[in-house]
PyMOL Python script that loads the backbone (N, CA, C, O; Angstrom):
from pymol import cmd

cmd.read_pdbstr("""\
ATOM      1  N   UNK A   1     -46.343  57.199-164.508  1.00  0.00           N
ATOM      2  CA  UNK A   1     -47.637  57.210-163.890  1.00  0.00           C
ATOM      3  C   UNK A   1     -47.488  56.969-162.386  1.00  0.00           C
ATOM      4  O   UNK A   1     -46.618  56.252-161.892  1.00  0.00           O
ATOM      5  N   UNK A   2     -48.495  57.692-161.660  1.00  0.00           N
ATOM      6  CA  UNK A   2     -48.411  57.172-160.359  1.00  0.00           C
ATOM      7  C   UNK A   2     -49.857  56.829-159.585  1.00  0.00           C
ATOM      8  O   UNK A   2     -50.907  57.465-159.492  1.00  0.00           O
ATOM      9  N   UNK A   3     -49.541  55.882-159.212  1.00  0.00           N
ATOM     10  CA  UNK A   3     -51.112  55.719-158.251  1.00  0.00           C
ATOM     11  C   UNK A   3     -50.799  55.697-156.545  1.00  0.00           C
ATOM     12  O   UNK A   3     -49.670  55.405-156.149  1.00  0.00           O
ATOM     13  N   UNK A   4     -51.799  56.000-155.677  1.00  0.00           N
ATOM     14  CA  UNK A   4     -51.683  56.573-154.494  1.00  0.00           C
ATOM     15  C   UNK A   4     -52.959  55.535-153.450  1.00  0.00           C
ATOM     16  O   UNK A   4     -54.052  55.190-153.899  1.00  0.00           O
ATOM     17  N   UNK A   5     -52.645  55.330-152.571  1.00  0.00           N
ATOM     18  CA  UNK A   5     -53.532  54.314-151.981  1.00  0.00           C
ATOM     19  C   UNK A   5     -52.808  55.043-150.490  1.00  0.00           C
ATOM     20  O   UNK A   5     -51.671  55.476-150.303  1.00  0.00           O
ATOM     21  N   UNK A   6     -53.964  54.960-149.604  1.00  0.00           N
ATOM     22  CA  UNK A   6     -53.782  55.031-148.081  1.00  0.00           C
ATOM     23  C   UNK A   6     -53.511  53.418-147.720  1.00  0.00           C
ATOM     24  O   UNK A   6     -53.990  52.501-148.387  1.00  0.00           O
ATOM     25  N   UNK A   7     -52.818  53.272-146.768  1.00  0.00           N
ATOM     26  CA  UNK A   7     -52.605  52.379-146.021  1.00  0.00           C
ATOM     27  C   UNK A   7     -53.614  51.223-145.921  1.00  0.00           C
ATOM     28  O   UNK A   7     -53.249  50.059-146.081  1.00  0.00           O
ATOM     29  N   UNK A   8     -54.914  51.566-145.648  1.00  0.00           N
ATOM     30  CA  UNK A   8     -56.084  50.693-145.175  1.00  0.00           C
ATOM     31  C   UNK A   8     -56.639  50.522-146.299  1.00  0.00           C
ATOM     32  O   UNK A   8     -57.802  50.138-146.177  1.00  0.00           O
ATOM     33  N   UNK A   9     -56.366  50.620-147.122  1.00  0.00           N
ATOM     34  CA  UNK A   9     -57.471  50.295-148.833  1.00  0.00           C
ATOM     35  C   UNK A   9     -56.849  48.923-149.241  1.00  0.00           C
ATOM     36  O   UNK A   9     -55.717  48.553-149.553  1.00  0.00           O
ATOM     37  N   UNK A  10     -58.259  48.231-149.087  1.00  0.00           N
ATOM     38  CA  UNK A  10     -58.642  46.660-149.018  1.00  0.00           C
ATOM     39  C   UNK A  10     -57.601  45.694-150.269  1.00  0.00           C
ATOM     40  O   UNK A  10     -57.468  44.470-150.288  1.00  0.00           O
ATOM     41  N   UNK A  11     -57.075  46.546-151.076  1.00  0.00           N
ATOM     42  CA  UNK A  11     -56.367  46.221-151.921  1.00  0.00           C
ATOM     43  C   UNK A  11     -54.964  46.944-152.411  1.00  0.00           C
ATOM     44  O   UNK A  11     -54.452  46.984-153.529  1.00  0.00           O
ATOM     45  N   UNK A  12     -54.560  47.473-151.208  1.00  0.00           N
ATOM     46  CA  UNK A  12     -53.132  47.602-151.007  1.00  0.00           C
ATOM     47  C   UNK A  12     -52.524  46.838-152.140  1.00  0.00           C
ATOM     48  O   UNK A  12     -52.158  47.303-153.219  1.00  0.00           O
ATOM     49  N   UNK A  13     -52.466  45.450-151.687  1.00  0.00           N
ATOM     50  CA  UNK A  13     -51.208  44.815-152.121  1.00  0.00           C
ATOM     51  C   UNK A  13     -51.493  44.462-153.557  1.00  0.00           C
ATOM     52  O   UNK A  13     -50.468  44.268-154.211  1.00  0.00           O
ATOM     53  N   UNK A  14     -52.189  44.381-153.958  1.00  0.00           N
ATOM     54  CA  UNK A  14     -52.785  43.936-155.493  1.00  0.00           C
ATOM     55  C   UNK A  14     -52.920  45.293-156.286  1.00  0.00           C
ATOM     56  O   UNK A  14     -52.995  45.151-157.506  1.00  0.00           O
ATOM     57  N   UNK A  15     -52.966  46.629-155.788  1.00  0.00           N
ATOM     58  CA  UNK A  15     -53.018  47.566-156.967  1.00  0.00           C
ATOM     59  C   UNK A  15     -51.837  48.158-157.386  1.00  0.00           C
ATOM     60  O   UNK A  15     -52.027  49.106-158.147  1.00  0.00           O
ATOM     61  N   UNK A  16     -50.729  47.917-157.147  1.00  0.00           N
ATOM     62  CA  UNK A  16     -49.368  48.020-157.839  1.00  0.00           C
ATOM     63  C   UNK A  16     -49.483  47.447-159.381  1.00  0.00           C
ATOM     64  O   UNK A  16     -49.480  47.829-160.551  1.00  0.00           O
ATOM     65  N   UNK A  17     -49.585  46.275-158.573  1.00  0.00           N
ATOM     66  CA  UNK A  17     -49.782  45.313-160.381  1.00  0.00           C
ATOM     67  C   UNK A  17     -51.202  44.688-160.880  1.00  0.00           C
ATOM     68  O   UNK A  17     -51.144  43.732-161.653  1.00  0.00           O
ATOM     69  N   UNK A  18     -52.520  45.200-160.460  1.00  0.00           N
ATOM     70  CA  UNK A  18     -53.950  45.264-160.983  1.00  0.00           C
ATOM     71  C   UNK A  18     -54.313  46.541-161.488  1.00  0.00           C
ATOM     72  O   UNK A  18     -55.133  46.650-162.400  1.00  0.00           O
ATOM     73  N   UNK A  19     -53.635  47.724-160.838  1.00  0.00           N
ATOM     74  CA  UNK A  19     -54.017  48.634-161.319  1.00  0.00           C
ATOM     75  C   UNK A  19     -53.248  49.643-161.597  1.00  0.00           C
ATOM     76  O   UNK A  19     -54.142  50.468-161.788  1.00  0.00           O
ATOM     77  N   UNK A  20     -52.068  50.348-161.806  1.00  0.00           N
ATOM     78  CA  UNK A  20     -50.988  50.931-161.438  1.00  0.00           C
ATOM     79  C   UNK A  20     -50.022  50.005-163.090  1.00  0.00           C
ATOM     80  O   UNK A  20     -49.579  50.648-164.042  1.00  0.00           O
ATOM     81  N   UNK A  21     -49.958  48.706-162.975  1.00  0.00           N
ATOM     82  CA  UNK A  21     -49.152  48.158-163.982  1.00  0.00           C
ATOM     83  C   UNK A  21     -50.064  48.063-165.048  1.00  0.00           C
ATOM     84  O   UNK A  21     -49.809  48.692-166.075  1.00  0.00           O
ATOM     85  N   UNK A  22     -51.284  47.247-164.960  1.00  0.00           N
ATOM     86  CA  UNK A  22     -52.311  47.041-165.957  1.00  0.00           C
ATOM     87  C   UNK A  22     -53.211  47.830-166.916  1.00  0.00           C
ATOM     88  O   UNK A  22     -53.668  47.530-168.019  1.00  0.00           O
ATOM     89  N   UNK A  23     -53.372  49.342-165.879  1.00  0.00           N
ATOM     90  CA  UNK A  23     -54.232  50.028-166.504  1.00  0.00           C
ATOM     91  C   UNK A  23     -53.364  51.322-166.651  1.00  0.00           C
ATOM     92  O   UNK A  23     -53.507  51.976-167.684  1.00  0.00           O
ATOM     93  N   UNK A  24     -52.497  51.734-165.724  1.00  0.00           N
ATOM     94  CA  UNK A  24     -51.948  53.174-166.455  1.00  0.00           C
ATOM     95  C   UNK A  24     -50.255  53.310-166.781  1.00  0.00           C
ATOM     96  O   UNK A  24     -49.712  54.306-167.256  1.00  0.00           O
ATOM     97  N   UNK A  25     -49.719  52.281-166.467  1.00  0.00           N
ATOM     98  CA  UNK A  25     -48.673  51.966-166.924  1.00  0.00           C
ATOM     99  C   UNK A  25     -48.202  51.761-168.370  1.00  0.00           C
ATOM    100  O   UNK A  25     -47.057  51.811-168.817  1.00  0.00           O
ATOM    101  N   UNK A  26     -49.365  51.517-168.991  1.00  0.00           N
ATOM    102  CA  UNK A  26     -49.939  51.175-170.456  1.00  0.00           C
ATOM    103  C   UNK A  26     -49.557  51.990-171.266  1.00  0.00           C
ATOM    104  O   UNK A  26     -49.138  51.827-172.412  1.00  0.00           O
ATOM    105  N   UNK A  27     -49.696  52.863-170.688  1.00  0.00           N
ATOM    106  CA  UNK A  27     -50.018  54.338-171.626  1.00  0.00           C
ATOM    107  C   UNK A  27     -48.150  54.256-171.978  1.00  0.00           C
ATOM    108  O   UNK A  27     -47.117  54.146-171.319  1.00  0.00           O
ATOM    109  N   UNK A  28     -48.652  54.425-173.797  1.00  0.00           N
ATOM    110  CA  UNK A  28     -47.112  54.806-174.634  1.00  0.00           C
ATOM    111  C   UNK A  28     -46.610  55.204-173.578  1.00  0.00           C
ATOM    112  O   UNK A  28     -46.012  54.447-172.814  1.00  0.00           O
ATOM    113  N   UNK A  29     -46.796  56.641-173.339  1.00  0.00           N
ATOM    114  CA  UNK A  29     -45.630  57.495-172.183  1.00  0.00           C
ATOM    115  C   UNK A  29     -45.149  57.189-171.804  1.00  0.00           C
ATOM    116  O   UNK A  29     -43.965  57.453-172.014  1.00  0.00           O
ATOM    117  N   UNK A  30     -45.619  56.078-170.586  1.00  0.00           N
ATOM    118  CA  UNK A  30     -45.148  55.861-169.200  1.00  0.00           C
ATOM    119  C   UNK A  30     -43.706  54.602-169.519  1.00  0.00           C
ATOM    120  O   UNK A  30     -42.845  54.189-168.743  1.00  0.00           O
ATOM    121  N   UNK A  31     -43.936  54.323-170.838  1.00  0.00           N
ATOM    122  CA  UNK A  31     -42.536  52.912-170.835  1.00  0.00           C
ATOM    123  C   UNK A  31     -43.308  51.822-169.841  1.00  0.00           C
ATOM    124  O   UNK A  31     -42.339  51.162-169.469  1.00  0.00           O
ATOM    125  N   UNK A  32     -44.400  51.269-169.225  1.00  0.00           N
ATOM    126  CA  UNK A  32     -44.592  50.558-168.638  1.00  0.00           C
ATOM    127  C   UNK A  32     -43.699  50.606-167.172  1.00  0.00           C
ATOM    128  O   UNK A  32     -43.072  49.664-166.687  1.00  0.00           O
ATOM    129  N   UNK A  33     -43.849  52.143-166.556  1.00  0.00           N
ATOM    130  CA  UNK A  33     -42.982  52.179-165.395  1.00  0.00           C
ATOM    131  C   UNK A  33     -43.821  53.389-164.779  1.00  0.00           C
ATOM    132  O   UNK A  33     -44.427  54.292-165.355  1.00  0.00           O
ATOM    133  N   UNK A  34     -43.676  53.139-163.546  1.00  0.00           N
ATOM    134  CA  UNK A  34     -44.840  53.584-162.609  1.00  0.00           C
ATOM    135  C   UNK A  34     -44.035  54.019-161.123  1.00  0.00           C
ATOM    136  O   UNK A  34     -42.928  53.663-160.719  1.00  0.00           O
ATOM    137  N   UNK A  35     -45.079  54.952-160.475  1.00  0.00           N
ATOM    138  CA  UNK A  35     -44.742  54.876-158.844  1.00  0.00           C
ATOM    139  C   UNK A  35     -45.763  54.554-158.054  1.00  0.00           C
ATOM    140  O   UNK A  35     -46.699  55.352-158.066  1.00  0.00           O
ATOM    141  N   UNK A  36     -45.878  53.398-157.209  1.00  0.00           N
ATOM    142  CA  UNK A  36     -46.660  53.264-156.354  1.00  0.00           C
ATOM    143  C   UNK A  36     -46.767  54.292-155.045  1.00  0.00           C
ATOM    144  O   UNK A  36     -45.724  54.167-154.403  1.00  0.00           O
ATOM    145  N   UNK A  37     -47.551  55.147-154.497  1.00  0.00           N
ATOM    146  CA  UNK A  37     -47.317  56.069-153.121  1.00  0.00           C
ATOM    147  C   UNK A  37     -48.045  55.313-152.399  1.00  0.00           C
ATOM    148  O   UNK A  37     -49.089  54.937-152.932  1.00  0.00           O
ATOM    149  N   UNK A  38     -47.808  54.917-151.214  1.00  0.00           N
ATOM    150  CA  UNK A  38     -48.561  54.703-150.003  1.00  0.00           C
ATOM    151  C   UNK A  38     -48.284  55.488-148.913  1.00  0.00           C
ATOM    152  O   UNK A  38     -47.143  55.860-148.638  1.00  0.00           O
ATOM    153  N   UNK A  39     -49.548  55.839-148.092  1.00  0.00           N
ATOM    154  CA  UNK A  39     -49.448  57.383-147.158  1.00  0.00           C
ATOM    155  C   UNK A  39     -49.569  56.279-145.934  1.00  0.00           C
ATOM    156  O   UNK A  39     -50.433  55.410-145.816  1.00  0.00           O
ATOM    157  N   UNK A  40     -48.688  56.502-145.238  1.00  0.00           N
ATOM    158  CA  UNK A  40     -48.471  55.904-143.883  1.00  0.00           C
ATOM    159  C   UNK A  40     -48.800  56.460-142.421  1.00  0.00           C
ATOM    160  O   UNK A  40     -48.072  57.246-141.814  1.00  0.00           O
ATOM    161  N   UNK A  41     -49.842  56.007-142.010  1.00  0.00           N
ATOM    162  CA  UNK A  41     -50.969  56.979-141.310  1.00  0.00           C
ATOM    163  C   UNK A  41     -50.823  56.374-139.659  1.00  0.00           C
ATOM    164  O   UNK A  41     -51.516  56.879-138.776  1.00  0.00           O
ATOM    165  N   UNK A  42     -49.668  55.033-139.295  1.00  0.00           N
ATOM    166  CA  UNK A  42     -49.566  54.448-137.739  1.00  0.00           C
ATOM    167  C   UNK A  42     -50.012  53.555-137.934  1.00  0.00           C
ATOM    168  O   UNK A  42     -50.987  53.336-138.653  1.00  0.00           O
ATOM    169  N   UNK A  43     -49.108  52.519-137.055  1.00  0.00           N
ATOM    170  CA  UNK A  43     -49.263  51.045-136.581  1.00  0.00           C
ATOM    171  C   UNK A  43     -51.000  50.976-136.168  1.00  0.00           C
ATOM    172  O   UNK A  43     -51.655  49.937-136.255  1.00  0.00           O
ATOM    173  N   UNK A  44     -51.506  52.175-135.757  1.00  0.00           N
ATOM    174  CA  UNK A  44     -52.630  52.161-135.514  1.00  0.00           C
ATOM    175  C   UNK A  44     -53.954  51.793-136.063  1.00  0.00           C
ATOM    176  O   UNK A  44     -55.032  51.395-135.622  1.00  0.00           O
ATOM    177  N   UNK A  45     -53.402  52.105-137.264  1.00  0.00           N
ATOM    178  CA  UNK A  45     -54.491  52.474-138.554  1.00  0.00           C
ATOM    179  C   UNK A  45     -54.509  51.128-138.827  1.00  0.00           C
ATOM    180  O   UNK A  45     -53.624  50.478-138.271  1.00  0.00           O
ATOM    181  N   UNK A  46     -55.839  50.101-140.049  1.00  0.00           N
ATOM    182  CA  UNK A  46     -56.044  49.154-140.674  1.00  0.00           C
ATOM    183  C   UNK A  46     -54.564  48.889-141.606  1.00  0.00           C
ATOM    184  O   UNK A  46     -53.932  49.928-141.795  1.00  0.00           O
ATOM    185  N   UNK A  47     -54.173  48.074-141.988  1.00  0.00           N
ATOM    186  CA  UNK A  47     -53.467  47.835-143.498  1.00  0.00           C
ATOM    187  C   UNK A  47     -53.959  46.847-143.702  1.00  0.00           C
ATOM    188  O   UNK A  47     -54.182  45.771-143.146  1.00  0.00           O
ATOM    189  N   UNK A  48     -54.214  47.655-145.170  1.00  0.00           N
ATOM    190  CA  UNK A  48     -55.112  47.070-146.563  1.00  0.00           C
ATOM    191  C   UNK A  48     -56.483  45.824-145.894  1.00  0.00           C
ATOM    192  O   UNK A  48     -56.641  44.604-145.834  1.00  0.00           O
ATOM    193  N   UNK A  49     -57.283  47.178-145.471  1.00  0.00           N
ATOM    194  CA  UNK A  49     -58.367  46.726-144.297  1.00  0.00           C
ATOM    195  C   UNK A  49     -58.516  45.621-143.153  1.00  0.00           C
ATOM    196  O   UNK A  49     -59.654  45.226-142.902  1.00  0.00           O
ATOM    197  N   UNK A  50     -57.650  45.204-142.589  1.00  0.00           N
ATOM    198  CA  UNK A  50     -57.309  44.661-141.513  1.00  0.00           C
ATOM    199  C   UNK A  50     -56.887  45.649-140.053  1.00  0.00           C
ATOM    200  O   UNK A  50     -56.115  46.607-140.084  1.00  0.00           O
ATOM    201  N   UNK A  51     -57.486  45.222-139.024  1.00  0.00           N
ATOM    202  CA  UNK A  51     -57.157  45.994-138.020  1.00  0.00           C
ATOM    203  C   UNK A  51     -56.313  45.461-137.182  1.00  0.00           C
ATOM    204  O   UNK A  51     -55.668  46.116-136.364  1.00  0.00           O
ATOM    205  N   UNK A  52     -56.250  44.139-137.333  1.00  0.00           N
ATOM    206  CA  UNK A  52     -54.996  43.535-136.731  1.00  0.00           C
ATOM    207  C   UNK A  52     -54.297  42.462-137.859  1.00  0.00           C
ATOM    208  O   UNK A  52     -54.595  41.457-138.504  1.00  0.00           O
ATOM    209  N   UNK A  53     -52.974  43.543-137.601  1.00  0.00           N
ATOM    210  CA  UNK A  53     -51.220  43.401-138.035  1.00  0.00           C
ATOM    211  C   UNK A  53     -50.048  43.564-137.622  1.00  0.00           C
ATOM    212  O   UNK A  53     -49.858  44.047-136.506  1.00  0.00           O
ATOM    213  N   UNK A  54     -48.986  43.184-138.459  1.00  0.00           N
ATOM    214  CA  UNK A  54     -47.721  43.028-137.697  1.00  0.00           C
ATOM    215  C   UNK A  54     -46.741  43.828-138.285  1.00  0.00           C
ATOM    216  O   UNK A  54     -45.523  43.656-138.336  1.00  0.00           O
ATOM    217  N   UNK A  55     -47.751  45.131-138.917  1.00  0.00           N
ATOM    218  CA  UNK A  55     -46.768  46.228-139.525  1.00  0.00           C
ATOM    219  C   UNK A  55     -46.328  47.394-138.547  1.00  0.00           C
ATOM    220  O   UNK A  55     -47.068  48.265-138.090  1.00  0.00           O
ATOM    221  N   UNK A  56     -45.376  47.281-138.388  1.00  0.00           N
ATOM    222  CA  UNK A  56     -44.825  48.265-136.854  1.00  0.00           C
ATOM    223  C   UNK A  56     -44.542  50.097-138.068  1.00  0.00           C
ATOM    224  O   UNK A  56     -44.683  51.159-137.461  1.00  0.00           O
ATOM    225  N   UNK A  57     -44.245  50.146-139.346  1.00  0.00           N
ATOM    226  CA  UNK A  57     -43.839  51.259-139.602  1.00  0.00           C
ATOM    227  C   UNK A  57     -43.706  51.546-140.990  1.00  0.00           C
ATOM    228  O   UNK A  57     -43.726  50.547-141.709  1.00  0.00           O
ATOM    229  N   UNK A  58     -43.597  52.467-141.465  1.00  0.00           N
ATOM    230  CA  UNK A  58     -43.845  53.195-142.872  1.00  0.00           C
ATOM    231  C   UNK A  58     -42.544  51.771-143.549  1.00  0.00           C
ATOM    232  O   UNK A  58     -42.926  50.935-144.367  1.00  0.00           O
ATOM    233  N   UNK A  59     -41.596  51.782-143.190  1.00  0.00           N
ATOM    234  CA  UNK A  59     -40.469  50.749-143.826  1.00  0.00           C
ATOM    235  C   UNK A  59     -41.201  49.444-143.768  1.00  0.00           C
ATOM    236  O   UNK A  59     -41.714  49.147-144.848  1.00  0.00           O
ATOM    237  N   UNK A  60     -41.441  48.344-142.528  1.00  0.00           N
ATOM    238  CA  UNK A  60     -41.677  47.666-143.115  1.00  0.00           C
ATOM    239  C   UNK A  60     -43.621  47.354-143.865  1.00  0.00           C
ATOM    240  O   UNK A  60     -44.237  46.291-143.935  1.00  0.00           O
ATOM    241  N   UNK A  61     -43.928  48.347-144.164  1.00  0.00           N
ATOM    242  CA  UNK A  61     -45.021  48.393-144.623  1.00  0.00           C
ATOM    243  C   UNK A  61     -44.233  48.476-146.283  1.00  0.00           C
ATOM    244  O   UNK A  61     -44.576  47.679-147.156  1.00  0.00           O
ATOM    245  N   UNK A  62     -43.259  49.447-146.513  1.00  0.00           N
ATOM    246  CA  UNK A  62     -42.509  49.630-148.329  1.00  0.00           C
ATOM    247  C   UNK A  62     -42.260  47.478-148.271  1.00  0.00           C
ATOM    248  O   UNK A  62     -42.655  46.627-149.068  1.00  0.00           O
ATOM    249  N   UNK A  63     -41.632  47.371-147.246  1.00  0.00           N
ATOM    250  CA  UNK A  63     -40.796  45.779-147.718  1.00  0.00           C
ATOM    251  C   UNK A  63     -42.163  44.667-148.026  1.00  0.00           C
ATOM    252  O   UNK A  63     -42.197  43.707-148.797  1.00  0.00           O
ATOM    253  N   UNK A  64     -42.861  45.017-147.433  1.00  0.00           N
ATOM    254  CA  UNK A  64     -44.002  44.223-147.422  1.00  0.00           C
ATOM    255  C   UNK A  64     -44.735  44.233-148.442  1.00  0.00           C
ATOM    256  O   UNK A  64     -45.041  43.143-148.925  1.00  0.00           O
ATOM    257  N   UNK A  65     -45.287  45.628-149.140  1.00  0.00           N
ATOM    258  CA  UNK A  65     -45.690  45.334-150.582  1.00  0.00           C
ATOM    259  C   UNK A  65     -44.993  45.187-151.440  1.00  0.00           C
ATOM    260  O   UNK A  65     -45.411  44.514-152.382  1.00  0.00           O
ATOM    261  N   UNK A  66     -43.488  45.804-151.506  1.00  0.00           N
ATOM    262  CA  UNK A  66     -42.577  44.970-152.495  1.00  0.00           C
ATOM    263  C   UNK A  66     -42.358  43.585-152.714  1.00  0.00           C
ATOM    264  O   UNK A  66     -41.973  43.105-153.781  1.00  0.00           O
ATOM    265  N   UNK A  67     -42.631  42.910-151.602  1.00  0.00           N
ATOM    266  CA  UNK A  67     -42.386  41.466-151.477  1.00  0.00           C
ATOM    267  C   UNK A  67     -43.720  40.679-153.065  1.00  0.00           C
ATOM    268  O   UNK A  67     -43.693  39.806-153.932  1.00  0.00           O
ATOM    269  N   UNK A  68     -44.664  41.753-152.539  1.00  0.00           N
ATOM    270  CA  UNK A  68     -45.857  41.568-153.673  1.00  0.00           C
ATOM    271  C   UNK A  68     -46.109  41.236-154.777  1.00  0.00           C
ATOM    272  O   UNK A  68     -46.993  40.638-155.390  1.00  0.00           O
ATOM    273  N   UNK A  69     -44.827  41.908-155.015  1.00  0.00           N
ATOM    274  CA  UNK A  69     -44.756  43.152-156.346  1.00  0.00           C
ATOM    275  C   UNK A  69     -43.980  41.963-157.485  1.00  0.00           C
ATOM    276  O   UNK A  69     -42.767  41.926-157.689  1.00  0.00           O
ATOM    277  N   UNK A  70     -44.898  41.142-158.065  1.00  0.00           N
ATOM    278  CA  UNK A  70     -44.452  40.042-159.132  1.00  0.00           C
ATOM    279  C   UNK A  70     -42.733  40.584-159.775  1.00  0.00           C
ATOM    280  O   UNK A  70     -42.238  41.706-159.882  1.00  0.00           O
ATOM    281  N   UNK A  71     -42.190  39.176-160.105  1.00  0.00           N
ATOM    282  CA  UNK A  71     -40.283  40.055-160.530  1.00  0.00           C
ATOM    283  C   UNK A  71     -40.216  40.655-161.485  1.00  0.00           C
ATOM    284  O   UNK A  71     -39.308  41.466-161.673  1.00  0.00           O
ATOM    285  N   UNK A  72     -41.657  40.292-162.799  1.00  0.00           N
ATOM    286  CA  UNK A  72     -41.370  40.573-163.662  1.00  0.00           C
ATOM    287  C   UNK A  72     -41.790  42.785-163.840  1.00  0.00           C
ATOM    288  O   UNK A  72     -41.466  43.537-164.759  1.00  0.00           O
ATOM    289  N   UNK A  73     -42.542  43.092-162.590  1.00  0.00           N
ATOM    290  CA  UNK A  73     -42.563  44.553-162.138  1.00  0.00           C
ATOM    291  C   UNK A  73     -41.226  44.923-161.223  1.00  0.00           C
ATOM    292  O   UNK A  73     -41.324  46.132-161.015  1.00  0.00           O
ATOM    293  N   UNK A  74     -40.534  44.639-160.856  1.00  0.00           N
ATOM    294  CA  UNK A  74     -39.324  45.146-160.282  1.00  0.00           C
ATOM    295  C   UNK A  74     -38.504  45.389-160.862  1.00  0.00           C
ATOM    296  O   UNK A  74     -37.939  44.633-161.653  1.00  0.00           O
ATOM    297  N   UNK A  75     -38.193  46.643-160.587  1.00  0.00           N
ATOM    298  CA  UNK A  75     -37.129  47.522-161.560  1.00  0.00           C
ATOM    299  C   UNK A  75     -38.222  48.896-162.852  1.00  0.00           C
ATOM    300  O   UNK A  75     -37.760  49.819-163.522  1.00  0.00           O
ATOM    301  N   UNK A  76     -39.404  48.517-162.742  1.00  0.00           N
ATOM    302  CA  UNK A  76     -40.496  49.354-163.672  1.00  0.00           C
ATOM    303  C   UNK A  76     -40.866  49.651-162.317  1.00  0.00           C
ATOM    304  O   UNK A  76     -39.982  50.423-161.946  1.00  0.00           O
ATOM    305  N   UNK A  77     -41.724  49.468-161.297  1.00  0.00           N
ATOM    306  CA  UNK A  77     -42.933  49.852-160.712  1.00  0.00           C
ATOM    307  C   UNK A  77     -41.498  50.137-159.121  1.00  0.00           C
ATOM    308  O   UNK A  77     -40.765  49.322-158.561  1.00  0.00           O
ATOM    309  N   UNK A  78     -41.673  51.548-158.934  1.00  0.00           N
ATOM    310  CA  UNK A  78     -41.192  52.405-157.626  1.00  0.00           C
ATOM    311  C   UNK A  78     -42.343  52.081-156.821  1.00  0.00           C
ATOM    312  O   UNK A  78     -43.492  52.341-157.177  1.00  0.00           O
ATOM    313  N   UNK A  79     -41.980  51.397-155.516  1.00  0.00           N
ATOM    314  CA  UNK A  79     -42.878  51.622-154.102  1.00  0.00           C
ATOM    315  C   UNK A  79     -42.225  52.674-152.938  1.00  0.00           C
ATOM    316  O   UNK A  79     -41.204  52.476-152.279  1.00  0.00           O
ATOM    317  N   UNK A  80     -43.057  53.763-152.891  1.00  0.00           N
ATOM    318  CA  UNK A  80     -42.646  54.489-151.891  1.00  0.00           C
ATOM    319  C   UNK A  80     -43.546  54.637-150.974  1.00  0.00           C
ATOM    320  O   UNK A  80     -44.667  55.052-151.265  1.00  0.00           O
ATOM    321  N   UNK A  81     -43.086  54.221-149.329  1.00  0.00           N
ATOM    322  CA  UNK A  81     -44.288  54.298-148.269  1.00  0.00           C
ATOM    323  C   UNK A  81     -44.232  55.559-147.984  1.00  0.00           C
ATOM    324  O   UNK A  81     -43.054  55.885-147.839  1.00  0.00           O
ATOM    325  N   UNK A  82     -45.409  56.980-147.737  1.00  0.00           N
ATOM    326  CA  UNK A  82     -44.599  58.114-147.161  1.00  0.00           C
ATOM    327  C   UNK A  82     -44.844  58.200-145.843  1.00  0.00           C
ATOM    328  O   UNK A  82     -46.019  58.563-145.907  1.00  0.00           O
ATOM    329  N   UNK A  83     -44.625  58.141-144.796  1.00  0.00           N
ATOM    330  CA  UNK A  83     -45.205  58.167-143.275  1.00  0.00           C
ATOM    331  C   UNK A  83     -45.588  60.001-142.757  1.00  0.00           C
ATOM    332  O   UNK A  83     -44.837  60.970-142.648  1.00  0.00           O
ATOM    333  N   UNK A  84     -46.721  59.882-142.591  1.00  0.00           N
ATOM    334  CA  UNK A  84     -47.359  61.198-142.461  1.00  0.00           C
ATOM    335  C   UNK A  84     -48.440  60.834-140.993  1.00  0.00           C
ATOM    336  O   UNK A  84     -49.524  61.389-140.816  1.00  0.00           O
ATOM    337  N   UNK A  85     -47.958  59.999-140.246  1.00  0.00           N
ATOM    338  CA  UNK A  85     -48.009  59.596-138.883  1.00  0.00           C
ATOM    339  C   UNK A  85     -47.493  61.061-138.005  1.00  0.00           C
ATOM    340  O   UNK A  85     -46.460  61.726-138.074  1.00  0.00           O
ATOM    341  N   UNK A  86     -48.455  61.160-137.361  1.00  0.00           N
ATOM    342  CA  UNK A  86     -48.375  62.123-136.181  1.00  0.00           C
ATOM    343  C   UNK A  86     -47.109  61.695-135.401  1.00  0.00           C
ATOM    344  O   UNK A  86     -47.107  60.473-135.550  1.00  0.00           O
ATOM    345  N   UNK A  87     -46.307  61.938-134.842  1.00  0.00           N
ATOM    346  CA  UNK A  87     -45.055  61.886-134.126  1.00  0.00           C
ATOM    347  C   UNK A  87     -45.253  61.981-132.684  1.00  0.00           C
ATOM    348  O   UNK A  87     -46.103  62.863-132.552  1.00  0.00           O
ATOM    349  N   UNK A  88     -45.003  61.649-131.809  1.00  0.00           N
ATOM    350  CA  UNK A  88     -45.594  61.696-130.470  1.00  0.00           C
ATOM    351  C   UNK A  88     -44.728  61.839-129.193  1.00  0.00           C
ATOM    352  O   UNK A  88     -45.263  61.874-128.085  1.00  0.00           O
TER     353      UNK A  88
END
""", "prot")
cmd.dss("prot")
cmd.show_as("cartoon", "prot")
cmd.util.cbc("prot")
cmd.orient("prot")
């Protein structure tokens, strides 16, 4: 299963394992193993609705919700940040 969240959605860090582990991870299929996507849009943008942060980049935005990510989901639940930031 995979669930997909932009950067600035108020619950970033909690829908890996509120919603992503709890509700579709579930499913027989999935083995209780999942991919989290987060679309990485610039230091510019809110994360997980805040406009001021100390996330400089698509990486440490991945380390930061992994840090999240309860032990007993590590190793089931993939976090991938994708950075789709304009280049300048």
């Amino acid at each position: 299963m995979t669930e997909v969240k932009g950067q600035w959605h108020p619950k970033l860090y909690e829908a890996a394992s509120n919603q992503l582990s709890e509700l579709y991870s579930i499913h027989p299929d999935a083995e209780q193993q999942g991919i989290y996507l987060v679309l990485w849009f610039g230091a510019e943008e809110k994360v997980a609705g805040k406009a001021k942060h100390q996330i400089s980049d698509a990486m440490a935005l991945q380390a930061e919700i992994e840090s999240f990510l309860p032990s007993e989901l590590q190793g089931l639940i993939d976090v991938f940040v994708l950075d789709v930031s304009k280049k300048t």
